[in-house]
C-alpha positions as CSV (number, residue, x, y, z in Angstrom):
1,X,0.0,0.0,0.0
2,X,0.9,3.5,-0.6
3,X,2.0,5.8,2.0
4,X,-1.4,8.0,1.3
5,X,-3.6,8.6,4.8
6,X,-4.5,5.0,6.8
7,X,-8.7,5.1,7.9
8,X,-9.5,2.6,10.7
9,X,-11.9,0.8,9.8
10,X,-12.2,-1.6,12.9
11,X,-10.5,-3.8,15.9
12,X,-10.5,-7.5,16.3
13,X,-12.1,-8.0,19.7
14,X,-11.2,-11.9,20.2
15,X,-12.8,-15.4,18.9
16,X,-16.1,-16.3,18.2
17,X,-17.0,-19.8,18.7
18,X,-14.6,-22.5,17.6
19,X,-14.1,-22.4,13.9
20,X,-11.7,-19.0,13.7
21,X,-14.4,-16.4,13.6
22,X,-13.6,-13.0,15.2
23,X,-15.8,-10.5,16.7
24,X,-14.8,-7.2,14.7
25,X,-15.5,-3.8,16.5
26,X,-16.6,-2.3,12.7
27,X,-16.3,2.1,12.6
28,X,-18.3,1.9,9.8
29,X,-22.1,3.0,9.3
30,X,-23.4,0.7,9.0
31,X,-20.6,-2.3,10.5
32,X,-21.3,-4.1,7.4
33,X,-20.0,-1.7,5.7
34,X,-16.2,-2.5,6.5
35,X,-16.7,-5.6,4.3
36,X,-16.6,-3.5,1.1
37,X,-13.3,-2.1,1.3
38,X,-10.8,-4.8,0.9
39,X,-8.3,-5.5,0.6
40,X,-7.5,-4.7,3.9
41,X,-4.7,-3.9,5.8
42,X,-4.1,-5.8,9.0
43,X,-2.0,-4.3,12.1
44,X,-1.4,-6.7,14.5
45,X,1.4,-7.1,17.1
46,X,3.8,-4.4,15.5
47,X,3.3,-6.1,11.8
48,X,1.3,-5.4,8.8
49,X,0.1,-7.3,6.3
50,X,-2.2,-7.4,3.3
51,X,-5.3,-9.5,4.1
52,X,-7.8,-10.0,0.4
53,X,-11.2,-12.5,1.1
54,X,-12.3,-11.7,4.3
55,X,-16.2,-13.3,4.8
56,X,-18.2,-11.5,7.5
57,X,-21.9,-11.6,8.7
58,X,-23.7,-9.4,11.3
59,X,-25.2,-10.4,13.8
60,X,-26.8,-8.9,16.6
61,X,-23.6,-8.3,18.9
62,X,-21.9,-6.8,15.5
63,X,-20.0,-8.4,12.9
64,X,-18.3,-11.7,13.2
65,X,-15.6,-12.2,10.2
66,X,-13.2,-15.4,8.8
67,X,-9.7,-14.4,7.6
68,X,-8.2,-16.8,5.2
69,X,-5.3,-18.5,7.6
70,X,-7.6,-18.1,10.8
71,X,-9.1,-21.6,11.3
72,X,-9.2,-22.3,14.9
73,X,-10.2,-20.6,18.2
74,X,-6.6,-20.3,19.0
75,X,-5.9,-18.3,15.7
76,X,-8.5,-16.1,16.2
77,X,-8.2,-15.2,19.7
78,X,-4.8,-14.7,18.8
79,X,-6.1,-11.7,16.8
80,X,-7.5,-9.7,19.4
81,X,-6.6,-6.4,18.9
82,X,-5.7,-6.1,15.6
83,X,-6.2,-3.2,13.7
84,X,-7.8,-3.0,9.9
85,X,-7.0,-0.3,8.0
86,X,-7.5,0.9,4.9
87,X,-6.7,4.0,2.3
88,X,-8.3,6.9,2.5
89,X,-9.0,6.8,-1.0
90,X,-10.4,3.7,-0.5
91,X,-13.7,5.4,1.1
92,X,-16.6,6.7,-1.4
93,X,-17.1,10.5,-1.9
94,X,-19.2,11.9,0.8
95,X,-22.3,13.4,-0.3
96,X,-22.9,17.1,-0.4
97,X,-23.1,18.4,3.2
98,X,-21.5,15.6,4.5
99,X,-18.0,14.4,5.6
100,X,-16.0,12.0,7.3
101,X,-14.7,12.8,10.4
102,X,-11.3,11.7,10.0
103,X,-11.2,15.0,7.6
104,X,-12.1,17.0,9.8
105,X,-9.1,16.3,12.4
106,X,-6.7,18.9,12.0
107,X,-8.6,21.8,10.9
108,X,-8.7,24.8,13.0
109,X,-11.6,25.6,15.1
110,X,-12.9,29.0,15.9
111,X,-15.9,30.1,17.4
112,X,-18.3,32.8,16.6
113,X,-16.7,35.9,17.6
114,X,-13.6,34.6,16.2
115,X,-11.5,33.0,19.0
116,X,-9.2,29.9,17.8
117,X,-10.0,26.9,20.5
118,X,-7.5,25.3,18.5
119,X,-7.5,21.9,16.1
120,X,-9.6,18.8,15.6
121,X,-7.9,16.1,17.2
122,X,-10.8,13.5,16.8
123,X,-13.8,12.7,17.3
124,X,-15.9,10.5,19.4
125,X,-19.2,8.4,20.2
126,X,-21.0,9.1,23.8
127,X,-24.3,7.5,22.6
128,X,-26.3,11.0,23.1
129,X,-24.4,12.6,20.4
130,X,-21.2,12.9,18.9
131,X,-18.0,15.1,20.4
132,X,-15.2,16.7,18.3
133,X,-12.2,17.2,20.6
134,X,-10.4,20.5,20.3
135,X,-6.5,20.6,21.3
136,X,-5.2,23.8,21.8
137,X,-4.1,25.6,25.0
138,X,-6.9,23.7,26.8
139,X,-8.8,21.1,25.7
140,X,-12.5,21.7,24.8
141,X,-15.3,18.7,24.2
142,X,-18.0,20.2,21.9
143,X,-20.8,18.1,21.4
144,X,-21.1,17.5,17.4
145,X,-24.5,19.0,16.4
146,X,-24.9,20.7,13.1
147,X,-26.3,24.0,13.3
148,X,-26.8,24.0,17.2
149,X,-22.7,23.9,18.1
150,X,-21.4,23.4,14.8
151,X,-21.7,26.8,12.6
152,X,-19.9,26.1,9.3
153,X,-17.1,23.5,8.1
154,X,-14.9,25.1,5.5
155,X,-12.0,22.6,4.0
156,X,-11.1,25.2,1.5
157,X,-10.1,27.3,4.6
158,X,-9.0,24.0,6.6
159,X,-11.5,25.5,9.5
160,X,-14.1,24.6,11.6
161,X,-16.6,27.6,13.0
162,X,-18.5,26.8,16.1
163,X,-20.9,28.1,18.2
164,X,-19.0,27.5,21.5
165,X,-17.4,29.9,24.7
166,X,-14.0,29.9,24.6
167,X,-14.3,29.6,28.5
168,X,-16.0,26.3,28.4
């Protein structure tokens, strides 16, 4: 693979049953959408490798997937932890209005009377809502909400205009 931008796509969380299925902890929406992007790349114990023909299923605990070479329980639980990845460019084109959030980390963030809280560093699930983490010379969670928190997104300016005190 190239050295373009690496997406996480999900984590291995152990076996599931005897036969080398894993339990994957999918990012994507919805988890079956991780299936679509292979080949993937597989991070695992400080190595990498190139894994094409992975079979996965949902089910209602998430997705449970088979890697060619994982055939036992053993195998699999071995896997625990590892990371797949996959190129950015990998990913369809968001549709208008919408983005991925891994674009957004990075950009600057200023609120509305034109105070820099300082840059995306990611961005999170609580359940209630999404939260965009700002890093500067504090750290600010700001609840992800379009038009109640979150004024404008603006790539051509690499910035991120908020409706959020500076204080908080």
């Amino acid at each position: 693979m190239t050295q373009e931008r690496r997406i996480l796509l999900g984590r291995v969380l152990g076996a599931f049953g005897v036969r080398g299925e894993m339990k994957l902890h999918s990012f994507t929406d919805p988890v079956s959408t991780a299936m679509k992007y292979q080949p993937w790349l597989v991070l695992h114990q400080g190595a990498e490798r190139e894994v094409q023909g992975v079979r996965g299923r949902e089910t209602n605990k998430g997705m449970v997937i088979t890697m060619p070479g994982i055939d036992d329980r053993d195998a699999a639980e071995a896997m625990a932890g590892a990371e797949i990845w996959v190129p950015r460019s990998r990913l369809p084109k968001p549709k208008p209005g919408e983005h991925y959030w891994v674009d957004l980390e990075g950009l600057r963030v200023f609120n509305r009377e034109g105070i820099e809280l300082g840059t995306v560093s990611y961005l999170f699930e609580t359940g209630a809502n999404d939260v965009m983490v700002v890093k500067g010379e504090r750290e600010h969670l700001i609840p992800y909400i379009p038009e109640q928190f979150i004024v404008e997104v603006d790539f051509d300016k690499g910035q991120v205009l908020v409706d959020w005190d500076a204080d908080f």
